[in-house]
N, C-alpha and C positions, 0 to 999 in steps of 0.2 A: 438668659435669652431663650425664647421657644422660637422654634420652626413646625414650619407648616410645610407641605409640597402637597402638587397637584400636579399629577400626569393627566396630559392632553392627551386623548387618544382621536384621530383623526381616519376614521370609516373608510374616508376616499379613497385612503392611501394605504390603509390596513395599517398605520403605525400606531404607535404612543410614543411622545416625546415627555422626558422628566428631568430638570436641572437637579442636581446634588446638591441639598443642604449643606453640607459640610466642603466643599470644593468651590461647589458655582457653576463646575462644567453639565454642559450638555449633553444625554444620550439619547439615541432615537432608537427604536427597539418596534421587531414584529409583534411582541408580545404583550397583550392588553393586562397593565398593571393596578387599572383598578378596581380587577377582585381581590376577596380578600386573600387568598393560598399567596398568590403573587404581591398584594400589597405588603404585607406580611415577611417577604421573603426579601423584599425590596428596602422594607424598615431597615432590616441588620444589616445588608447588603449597604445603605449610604451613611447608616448611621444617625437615623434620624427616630424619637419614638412620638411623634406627635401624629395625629391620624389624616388622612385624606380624606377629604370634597369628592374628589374622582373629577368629572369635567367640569369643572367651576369656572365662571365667568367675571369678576369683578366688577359691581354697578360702578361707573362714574359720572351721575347724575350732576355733579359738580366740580369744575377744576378749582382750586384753591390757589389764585394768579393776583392777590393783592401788592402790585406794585407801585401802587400810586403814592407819591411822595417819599421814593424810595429817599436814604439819607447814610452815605455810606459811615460817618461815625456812629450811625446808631447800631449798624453790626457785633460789637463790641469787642474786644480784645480776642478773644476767646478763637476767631475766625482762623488766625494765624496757623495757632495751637492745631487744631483740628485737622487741619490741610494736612499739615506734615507727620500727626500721628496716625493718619488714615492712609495716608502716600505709604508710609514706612511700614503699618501693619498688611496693607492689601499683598506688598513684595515680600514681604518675609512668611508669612501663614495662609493657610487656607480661608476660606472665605467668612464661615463659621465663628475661626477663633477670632480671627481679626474685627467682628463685627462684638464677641464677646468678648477681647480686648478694649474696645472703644467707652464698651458699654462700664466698664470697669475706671476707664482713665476719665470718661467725661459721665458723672452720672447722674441722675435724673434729678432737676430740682426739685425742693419739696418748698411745701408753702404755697405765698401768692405766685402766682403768674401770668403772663402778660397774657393779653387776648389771642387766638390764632391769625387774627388778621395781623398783628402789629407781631406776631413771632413769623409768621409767612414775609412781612417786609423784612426785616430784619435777615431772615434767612438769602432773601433775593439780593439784600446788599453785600453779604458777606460773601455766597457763593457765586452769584450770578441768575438771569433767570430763566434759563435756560442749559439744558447738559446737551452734549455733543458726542463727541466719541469717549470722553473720559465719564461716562453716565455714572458706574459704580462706585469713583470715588467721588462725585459730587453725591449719590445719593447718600454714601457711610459720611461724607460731613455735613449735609442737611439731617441728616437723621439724630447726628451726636450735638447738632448745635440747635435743635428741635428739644430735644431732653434737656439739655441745659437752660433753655427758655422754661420748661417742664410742661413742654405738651407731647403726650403721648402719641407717637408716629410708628410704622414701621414701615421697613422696606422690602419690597417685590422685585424679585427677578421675572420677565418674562419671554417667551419664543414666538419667534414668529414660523408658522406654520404652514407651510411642508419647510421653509429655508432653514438656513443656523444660526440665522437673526435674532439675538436678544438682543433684551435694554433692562435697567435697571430704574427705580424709580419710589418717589416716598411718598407713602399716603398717613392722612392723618383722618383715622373710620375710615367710610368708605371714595374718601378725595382724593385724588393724586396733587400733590404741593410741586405748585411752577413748573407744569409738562405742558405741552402738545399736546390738543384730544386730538388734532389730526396723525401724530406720531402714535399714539397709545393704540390708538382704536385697532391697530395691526397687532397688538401683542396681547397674549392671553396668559394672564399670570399663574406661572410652575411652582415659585419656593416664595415665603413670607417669612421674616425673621421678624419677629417683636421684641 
């Protein structure tokens, strides 16, 4: 699994906000983290060695919201499985391992694979199509039941900015799979786990 992160820093208010790769949590800091002395220092500090964007904005030119002729046995087995290894891994580990636990128990299919359109319904019958307060663990099981279909997705934590408002959410390139662009459009994404 690779991480990404991307400290928002917000002029208005003189902060930067930065989720932890390895946690999930939140920090908000006077300190402008995306040079590099401080990016750098911040690497070892979360545990992360993939590099920063610095203010990066996520395009989503497109919601990827195929729910038409949803068909809940077409979900497949697999939904059950997922739920409760993803329930079990979010409370016992960090954000990180549990996500490179997943990646481990459910792993990418190889070979054919179904369209995006038909792995996006599929996804929508299994987990629902829409996330609410429990965002992170539908998106750790749309993401592990996304590889299993074998399309390449990862997931984004984002903050909403100046509050302490995240969401979590899965894209496949640059789409967010079954969100709100009226929800999204308030978050600006901090950490990307692939």
């Amino acid at each position: 699994m690779r991480q990404q992160w991307y400290p928002i820093h917000d002029p208005e208010l003189g902060t930067c906000t930065i989720i932890a790769p390895r946690t999930g949590h939140m920090m908000v800091s006077a300190h402008d983290y995306r040079h590099a002395p401080m990016r750098a220092a911040l690497r070892v500090m979360l545990g992360t060695s993939n590099r920063t964007k610095g203010n990066s904005q996520f395009r989503r030119a497109h919601i990827l919201d195929s729910t038409a002729g949803i068909d809940g046995a077409a979900a497949g087995t697999d939904a059950a499985w997922i739920k409760r290894a993803a329930t079990l891994s979010l409370r016992l580990l960090p954000l990180s391992a549990a996500i490179t636990l997943m990646h481990i128990v459910f792993p990418r299919a190889g070979g054919a694979r179904v369209s995006t359109d038909e792995a996006v319904r599929r996804t929508a019958a299994a987990f629902g199509t829409r996330s609410r307060q429990d965002c992170l663990l539908v998106s750790l099981c749309r993401h592990a039941y996304l590889r299993r279909l074998g399309i390449p997705s990862k997931i984004l934590l984002g903050a909403q900015v100046p509050t302490e408002k995240m969401h979590a959410w899965v894209q496949v390139g640059d789409h967010p799979v079954l969100e709100c662009p009226d929800v999204l459009v308030h978050y600006q994404a901090c950490v990307a786990y692939f």
